[in-house]
C-alpha positions in Angstrom: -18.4 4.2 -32.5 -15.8 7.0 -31.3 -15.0 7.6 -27.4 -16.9 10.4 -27.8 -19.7 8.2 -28.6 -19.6 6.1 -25.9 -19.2 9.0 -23.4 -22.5 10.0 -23.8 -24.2 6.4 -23.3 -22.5 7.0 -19.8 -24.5 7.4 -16.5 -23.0 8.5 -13.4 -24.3 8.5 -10.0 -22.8 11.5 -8.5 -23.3 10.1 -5.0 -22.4 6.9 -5.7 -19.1 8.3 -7.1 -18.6 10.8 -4.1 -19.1 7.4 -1.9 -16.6 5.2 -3.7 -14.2 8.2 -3.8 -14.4 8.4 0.3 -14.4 4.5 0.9 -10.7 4.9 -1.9 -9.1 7.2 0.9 -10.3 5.0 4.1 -8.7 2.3 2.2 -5.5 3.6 1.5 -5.0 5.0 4.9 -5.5 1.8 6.1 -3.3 -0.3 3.9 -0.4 2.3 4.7 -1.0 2.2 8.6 -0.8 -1.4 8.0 2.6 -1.9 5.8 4.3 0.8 8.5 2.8 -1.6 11.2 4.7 -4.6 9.5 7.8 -2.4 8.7 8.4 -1.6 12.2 7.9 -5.4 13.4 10.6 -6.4 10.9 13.1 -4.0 12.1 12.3 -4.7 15.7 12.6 -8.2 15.1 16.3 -7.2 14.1 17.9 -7.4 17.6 16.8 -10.7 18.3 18.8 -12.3 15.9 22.4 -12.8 15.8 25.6 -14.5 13.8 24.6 -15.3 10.0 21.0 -15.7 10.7 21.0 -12.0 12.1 23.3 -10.9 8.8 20.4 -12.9 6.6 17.9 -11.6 8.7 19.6 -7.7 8.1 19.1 -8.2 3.9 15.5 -10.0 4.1 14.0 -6.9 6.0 16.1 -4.3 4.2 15.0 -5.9 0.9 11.2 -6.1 2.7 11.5 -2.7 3.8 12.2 -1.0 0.7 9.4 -2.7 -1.0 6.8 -2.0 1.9 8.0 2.0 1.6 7.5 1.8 -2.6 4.0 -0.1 -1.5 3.3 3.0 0.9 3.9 5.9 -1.5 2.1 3.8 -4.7 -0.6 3.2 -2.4 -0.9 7.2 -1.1 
């Protein structure tokens, strides 16, 4: 059987489709609004913290951040 083949066995709910393409964008809005929610905590937290455990805490949220921004732009 050839993709072409298995195209045409394929059914497709146009609405459903439309629906599942509009609950995607809700989604990713929200997972973005939430990883810039978290981001800004961790960098807030910054001040609070001083001596070596400020200079660990400094790398942890710069490593964090950096992976929360490549989250944000996969995600959008």
């Amino acid at each position: 059987m050839t993709q072409g083949d298995r195209a045409k066995n394929v059914a497709v709910d146009l609405g459903e489709l439309a629906a599942a393409a509009q609950l995607t964008g809700v989604w990713t809005e929200d997972c973005a609004d939430r990883f810039s929610t978290a981001g800004r905590r961790m960098n807030d937290s910054l001040s609070g913290w001083a001596g070596t455990s400020g200079a660990a805490m400094e790398k942890i949220t710069t490593r964090w951040v950096e992976a929360n921004r490549r989250l944000v732009e996969h995600v959008g």
